[in-house]
Legacy VTK file of the C-alpha trace (Angstrom):
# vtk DataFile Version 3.0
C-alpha trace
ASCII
DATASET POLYDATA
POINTS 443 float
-11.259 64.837 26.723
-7.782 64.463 25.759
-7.067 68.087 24.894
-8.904 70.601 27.614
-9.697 73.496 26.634
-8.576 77.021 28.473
-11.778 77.396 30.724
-12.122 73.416 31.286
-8.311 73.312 32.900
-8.736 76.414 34.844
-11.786 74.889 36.322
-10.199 71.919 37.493
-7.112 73.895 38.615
-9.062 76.096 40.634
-10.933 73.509 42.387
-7.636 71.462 43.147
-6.181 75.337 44.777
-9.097 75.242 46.142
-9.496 72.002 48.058
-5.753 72.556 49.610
-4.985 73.415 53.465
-1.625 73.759 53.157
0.542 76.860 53.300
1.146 76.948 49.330
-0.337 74.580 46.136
1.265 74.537 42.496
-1.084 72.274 39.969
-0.317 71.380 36.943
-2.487 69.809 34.093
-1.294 68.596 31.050
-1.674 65.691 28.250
-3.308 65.252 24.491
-3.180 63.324 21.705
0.126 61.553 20.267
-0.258 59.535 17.460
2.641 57.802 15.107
3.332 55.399 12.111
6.573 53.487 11.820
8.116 51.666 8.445
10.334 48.897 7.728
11.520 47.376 4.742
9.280 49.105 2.260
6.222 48.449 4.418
3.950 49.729 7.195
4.549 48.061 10.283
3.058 49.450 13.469
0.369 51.935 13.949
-0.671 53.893 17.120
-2.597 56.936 19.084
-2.035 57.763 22.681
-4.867 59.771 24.415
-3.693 60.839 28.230
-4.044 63.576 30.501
-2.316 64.036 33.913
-2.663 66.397 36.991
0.138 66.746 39.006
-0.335 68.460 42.952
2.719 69.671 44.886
1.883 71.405 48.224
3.613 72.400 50.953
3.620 72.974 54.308
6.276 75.198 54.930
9.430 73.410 53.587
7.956 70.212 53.925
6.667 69.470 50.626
4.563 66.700 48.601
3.605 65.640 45.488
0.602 63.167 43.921
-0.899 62.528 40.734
-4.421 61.259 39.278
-5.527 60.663 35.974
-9.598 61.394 37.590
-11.269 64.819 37.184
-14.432 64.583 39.437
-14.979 66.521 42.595
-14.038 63.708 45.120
-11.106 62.210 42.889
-9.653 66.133 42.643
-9.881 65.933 46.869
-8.708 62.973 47.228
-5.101 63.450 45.409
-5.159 66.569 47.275
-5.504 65.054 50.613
-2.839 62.580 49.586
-0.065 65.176 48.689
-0.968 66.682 52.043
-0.510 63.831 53.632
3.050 63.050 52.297
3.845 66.419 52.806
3.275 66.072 56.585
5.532 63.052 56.661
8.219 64.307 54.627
11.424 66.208 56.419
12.232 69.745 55.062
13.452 70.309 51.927
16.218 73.251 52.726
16.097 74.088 49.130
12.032 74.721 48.497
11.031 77.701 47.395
7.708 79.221 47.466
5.657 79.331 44.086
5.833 82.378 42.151
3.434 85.049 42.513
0.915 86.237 39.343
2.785 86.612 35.659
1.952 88.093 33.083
2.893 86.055 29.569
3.668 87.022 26.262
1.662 84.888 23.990
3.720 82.396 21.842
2.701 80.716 18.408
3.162 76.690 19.333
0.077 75.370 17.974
-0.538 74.501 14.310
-4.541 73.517 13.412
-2.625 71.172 10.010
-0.443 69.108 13.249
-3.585 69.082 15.629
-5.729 67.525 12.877
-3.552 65.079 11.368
-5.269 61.373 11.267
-4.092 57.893 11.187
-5.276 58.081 7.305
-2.417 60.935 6.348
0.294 58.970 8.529
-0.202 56.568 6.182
-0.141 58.440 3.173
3.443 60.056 4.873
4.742 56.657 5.221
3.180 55.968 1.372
5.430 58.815 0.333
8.415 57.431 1.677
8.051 53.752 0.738
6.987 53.998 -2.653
9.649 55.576 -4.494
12.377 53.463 -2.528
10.312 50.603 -4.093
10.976 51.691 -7.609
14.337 52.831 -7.287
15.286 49.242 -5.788
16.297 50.719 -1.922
14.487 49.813 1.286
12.844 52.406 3.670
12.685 52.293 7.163
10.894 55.626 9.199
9.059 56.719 11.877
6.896 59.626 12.155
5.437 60.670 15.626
3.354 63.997 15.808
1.910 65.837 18.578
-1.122 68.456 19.855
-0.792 68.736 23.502
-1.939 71.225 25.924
-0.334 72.149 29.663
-1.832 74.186 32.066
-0.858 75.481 35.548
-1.731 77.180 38.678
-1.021 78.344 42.085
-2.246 79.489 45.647
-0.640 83.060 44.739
-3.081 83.303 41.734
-0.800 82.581 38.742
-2.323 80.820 35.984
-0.958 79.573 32.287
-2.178 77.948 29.536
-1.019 76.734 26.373
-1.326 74.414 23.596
1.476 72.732 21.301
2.020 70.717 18.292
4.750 69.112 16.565
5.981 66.295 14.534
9.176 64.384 14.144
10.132 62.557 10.652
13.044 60.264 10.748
14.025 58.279 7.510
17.313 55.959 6.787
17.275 54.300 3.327
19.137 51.063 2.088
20.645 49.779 -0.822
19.278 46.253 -0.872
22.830 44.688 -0.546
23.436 46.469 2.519
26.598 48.465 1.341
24.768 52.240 0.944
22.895 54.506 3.424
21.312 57.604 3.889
18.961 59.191 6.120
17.016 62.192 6.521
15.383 63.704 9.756
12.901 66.875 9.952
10.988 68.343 12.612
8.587 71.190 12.776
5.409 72.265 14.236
3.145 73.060 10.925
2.866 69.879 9.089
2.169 71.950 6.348
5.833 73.216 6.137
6.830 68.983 5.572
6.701 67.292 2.327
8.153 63.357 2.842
8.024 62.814 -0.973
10.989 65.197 -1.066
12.522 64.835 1.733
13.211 60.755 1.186
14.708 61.771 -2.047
17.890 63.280 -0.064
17.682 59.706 2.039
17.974 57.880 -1.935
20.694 60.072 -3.352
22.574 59.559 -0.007
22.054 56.060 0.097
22.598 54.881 -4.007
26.147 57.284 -3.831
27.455 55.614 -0.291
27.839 52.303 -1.965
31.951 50.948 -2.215
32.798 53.354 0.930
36.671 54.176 0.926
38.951 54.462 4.157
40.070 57.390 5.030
43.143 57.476 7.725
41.583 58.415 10.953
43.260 62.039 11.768
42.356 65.534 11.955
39.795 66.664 8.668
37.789 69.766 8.185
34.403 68.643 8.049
31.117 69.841 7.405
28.519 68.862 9.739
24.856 68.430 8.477
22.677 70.909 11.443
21.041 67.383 12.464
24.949 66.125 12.856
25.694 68.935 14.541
22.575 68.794 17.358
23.897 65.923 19.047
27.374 67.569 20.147
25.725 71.256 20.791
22.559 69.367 23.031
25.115 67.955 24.781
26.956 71.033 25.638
24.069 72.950 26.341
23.908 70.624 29.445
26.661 72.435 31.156
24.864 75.600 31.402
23.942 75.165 34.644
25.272 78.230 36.767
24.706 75.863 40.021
27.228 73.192 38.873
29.675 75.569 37.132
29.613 77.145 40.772
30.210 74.334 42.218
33.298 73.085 40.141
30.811 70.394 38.246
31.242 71.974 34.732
33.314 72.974 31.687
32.523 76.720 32.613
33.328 76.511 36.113
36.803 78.861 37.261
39.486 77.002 39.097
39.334 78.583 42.528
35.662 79.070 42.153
32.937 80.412 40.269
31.968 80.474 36.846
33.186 81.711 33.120
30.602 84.573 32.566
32.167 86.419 30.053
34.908 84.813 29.105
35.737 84.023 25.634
35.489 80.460 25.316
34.813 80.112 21.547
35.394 81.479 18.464
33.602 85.041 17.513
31.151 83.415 15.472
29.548 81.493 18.173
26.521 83.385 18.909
23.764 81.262 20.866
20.245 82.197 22.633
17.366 81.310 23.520
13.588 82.871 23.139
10.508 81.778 23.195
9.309 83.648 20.092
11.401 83.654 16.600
9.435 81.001 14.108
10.702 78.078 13.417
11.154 77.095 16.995
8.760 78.853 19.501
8.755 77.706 23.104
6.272 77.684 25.757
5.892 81.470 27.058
6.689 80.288 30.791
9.260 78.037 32.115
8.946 75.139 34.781
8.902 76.968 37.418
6.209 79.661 36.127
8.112 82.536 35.323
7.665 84.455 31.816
10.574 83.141 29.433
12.116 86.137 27.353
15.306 86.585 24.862
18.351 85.647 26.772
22.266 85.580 25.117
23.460 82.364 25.955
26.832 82.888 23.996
27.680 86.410 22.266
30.367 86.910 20.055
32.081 84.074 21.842
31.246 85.145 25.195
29.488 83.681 27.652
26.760 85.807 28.196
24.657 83.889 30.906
24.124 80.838 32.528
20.638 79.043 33.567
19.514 79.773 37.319
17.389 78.013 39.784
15.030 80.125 41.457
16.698 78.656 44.637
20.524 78.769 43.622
19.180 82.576 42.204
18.508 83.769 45.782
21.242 81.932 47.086
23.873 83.621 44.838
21.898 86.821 44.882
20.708 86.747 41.149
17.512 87.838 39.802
15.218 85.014 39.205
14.354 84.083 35.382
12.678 81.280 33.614
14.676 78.007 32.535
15.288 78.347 28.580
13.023 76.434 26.569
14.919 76.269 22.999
18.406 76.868 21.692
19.104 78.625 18.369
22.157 79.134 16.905
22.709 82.285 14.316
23.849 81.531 10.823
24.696 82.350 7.834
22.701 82.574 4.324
24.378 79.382 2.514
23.141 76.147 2.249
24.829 72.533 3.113
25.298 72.803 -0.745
27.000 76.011 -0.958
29.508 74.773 2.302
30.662 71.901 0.259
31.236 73.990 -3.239
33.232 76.497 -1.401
35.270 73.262 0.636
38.953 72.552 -1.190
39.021 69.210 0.613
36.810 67.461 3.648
34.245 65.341 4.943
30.371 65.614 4.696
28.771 64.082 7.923
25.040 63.314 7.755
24.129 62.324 11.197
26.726 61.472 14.443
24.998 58.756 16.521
25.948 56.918 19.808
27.520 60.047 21.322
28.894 59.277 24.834
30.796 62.220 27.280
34.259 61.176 27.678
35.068 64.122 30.458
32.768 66.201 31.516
35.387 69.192 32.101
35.862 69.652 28.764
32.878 68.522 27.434
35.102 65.669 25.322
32.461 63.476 23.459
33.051 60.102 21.381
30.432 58.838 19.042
30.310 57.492 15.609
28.901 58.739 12.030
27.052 56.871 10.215
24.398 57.094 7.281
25.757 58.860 4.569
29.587 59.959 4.581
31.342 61.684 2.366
34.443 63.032 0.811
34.822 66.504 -0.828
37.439 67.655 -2.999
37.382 70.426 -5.033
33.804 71.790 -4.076
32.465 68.230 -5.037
31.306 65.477 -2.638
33.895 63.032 -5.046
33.381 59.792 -3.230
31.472 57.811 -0.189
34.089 57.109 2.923
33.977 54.441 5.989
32.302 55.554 8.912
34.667 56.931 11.718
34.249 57.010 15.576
34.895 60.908 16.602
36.217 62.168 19.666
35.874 65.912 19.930
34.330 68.119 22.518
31.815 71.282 20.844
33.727 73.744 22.549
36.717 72.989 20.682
35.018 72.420 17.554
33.045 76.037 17.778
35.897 77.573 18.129
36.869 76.189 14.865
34.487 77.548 13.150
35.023 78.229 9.487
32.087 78.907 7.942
27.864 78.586 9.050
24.995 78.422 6.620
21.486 79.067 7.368
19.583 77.572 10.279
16.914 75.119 10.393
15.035 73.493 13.085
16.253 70.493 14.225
14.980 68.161 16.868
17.328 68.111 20.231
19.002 65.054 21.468
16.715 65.274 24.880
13.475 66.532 23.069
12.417 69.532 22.195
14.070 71.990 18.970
16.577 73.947 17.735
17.760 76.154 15.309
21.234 75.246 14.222
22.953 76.032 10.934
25.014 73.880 8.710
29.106 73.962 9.731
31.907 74.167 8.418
34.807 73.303 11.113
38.911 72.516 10.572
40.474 70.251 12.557
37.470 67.991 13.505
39.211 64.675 15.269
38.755 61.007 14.218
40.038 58.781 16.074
39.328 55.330 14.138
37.493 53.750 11.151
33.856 51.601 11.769
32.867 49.095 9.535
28.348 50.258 10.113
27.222 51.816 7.085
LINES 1 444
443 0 1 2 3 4 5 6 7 8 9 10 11 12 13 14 15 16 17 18 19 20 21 22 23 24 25 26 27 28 29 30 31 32 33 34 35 36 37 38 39 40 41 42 43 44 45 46 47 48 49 50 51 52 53 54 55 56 57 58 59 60 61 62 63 64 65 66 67 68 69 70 71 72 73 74 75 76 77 78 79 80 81 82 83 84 85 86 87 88 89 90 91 92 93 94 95 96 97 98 99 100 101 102 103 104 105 106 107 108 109 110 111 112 113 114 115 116 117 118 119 120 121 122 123 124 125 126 127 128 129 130 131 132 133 134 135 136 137 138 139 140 141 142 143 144 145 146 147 148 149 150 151 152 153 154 155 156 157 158 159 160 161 162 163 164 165 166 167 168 169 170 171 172 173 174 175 176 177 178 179 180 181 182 183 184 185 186 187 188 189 190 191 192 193 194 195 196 197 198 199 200 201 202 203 204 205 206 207 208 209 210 211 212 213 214 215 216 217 218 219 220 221 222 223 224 225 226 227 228 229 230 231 232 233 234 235 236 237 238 239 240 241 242 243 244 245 246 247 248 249 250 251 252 253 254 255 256 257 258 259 260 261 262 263 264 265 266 267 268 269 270 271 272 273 274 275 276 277 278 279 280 281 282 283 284 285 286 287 288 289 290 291 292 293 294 295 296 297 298 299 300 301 302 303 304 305 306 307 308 309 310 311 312 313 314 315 316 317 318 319 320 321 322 323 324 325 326 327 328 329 330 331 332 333 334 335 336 337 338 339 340 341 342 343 344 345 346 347 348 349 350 351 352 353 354 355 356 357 358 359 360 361 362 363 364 365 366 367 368 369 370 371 372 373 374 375 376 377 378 379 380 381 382 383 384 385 386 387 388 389 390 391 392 393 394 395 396 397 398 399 400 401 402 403 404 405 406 407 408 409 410 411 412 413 414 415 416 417 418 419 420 421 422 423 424 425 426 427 428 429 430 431 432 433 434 435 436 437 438 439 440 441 442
């Protein structure tokens, strides 16, 4: 029962509407199948599947609003978490900021589901994890990985008639390799929805090469370096940034776009006139969900154009307060590029420093979006177009604002998993003046 179909959700939904008194309902159904296979030291170590499904009830009686939850789908278990929403509801004050649900949408179908992910069985996790371990075994290195995949499904309804329904898959491969003295390190991360599209015996080759050439690491004066930042190096920063998109708290003075004397930065050029950023629920690699949270159809929306902030991400509430028209919350973030590879970055680089993955990222102040954090896994030093020789970890402090407007050079996108869940589409970089403030001893 883990993954409802269409007609089985809308069943239960429309009971749940159904059994409500109140003034307005929203339910929500959702769950599936999540299974995973994690690796240490050239062997398997833990094994798992996790079968759930949730409803969720929010109802309202006028502004006074709540919520309850059950894990039961028979007729008197769907009443009773009814009833009990109600009942909070009546003994909650008024929220000034509810807003009714939306009325009936109409959604463009998106492509999230992949039958390959959906199917996948605790036999092929192991033969993933097989693929990983076993040339790491004859190379003399160590493997450690974990690979969690997905098929969910969510559903939703309301007392104005809207209805959605949609299923999802994905999986997330994660991969550092060791020399077996300890001294080298690489690692190699992929996510994607079609486990079709993911071959580990390849990928952990990237995770070998990185890890055999990072033995003997050199220092490198901390200072100011152009750099070229692997897309999964790069996520961390730009997820981060992406937080401050919030056109309530730039409003409100809370943000890095927010105007002194009020209000926000709507187009004004705060980075370079390569940054160009959206979101959509469409483009393959990284569909999204066709709706967002609060029910409304998600659609193509400039982020960042030419530079420019094109538009920021509304509440339905702070939307009629400010007088906005109400859209969905964005459900992905991709990031135009270039054709190049990582490759072609670092043959066309005089002198700089390949970063595999930053880790342990931290916000230093929030106004600028200033971030500290540490690489790790595989660093490098170019000269000459070549990656000439592996270099000591540094801690970073630089805020993606500042670095995007440094832009040099982008190479072609790829999906990349995002720091809070979820995926993106984010090229390779090439950026000047990328600030390290000190040297780590991690490898």
């Amino acid at each position: 029962m883990s993954i409802l179909s269409e007609s089985q959700a809308k069943a239960i939904l429309d009971k749940v509407i159904a059994f409500s008194t109140a003034d307005s309902t929203i339910a929500t159904l959702g769950g599936g199948i999540q299974g995973n296979v994690r690796f240490a030291r050239n062997d398997i170590s833990t094994a798992g599947v996790v079968d759930d499904i949730e409803l969720g009830v929010q109802v309202a009686f006028g502004k006074r609003v709540g919520t309850a939850s059950i894990n039961q789908f028979d007729d008197a278990s769907l009443e009773r978490v009814v009833r009990r929403a109600e009942d909070l509801a009546k003994l909650a004050p008024e929220n000034p900021e509810f807003v009714a649900p939306v009325g009936q949408q109409t959604y463009r179908p998106t492509e999230t589901f992949s039958a390959a992910t959906a199917a996948l069985t605790a036999e092929a996790r192991a033969k993933i994890a097989e693929a990983s371990i076993l040339p790491c075994r004859e190379r003399g290195l160590i493997a450690a990985g974990f690979l969690e995949d997905g098929h969910t499904f969510f559903a939703h309804a309301n007392s104005n008639g809207n209805f959605g329904y949609q299923q999802s898959t994905i999986a997330d491969y994660t991969c550092t390799v060791r020399t077996e003295d300890g001294r080298g390190s690489g690692w190699v991360g992929t996510n994607v929805q079609n486990i079709e599209t993911f071959d580990a015996a390849k990928d952990v080759q990237i995770a070998m090469r990185k890890a055999a050439a990072s033995v003997d690491a050199q220092a490198l004066e901390p200072g100011k370096y152009t750099v070229i930042l692997e897309p999964a190096a790069a996520a961390g920063l730009i997820s981060f940034m992406m937080n401050f998109f919030d056109a309530r708290a730039a409003d409100e003075g809370r943000s890095f776009l927010s105007k002194q004397g009020g209000g926000h930065k709507i187009g004004e050029q705060i980075m370079g006139p390569r940054g160009n950023i959206y979101t959509g629920p469409w483009p393959p690699p990284c569909p999204a969900p066709p709706w967002g949270g609060d029910g409304l159809p998600r659609e193509k929306t400039a982020i960042i154009e030419g530079g420019k902030v094109a538009n920021l991400e509304y509440s339905r509430y702070w939307a009629q307060k400010q007088g906005k028209p109400e859209k969905a919350g964005w459900g992905n973030v991709i990031m135009e590029g270039g054709s190049k590879s990582t490759a072609d970055l670092i043959a066309g680089t005089e002198r700089g420093i390949l970063l595999t993955r930053t880790w342990y990222i931290r916000m230093v102040d929030p106004q600028t979006v200033l971030l500290t954090g540490l690489t790790r896994d595989g660093t490098f030093y170019i000269e000459n177009g070549q990656l000439k020789y592996p270099i000591k970890n540094f801690r970073f402090n630089e805020s993606p604002v500042i670095m995007l407007n440094n832009i040099e050079e982008l190479g072609r996108a790829v999906r990349v998993k995002a720091d809070e869940g979820g995926s993106m589409l984010l090229p390779p970089m090439k950026i000047r003046d990328f600030t390290f403030t000190s040297l780590s001893d991690a490898v």
